[in-house]
C-alpha positions in Angstrom: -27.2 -16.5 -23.9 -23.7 -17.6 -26.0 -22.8 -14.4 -25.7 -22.8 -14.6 -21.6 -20.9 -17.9 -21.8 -18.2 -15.9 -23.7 -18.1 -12.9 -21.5 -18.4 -14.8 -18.1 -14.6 -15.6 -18.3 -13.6 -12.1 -18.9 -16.0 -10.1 -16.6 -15.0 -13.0 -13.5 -11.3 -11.9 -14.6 -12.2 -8.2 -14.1 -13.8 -9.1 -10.8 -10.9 -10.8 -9.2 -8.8 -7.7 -10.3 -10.6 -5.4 -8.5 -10.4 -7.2 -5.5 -6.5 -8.0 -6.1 -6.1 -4.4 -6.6 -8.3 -3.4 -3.4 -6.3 -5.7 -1.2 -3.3 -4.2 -2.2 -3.9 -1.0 -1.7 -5.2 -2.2 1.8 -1.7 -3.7 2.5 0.1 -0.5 0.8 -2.3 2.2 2.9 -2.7 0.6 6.6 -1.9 2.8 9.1 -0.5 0.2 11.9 1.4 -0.8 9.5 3.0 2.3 8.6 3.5 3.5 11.7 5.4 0.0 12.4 7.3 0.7 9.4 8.3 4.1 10.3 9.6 3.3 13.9 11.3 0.1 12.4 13.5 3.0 9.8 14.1 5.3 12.5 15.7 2.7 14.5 17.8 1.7 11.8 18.6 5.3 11.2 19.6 5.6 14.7 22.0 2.3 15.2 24.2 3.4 11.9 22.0 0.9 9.8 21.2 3.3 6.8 22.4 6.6 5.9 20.7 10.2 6.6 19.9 10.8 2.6 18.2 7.0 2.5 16.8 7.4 6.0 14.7 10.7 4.8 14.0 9.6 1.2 12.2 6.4 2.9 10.5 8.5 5.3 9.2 10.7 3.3 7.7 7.9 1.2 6.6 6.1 4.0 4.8 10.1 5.2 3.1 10.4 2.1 1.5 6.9 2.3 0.6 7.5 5.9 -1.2 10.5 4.9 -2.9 9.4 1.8 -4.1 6.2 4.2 -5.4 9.2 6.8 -7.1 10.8 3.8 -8.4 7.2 2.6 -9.7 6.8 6.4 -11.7 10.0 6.2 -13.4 9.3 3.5 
């Protein structure tokens, strides 16, 4: 029984970071908002915002998300 009371703390705290964790990899892997984010770069690409190096260094991070969140979808 005392030893629940000491543990309750610690497993509650291992609870809520699992579901910190889960939401953020929600927010990091949704596909809408990928996609948003990949028009949004390739506009700035095209108006002269951001150079061709950062422009395919960011969408190629941005690819590799969108297809891990494809791969996330499928399973």
């Amino acid at each position: 029984m005392i030893h629940k009371l000491f543990t309750l703390p610690i497993r509650a705290l291992l609870v809520l970071g699992e579901k910190v964790q889960e939401e953020a990899e929600n927010e990091l892997y949704n596909i809408q908002k990928l996609q948003q984010q990949l028009i949004q770069l390739h506009m700035m690409y095209e108006n002269g915002e951001i150079a061709q190096n950062l422009y395919q260094q960011k969408e190629q991070e941005l690819l590799q998300r969108y297809k891990k969140a494809k791969d996330r979808e499928k399973s």
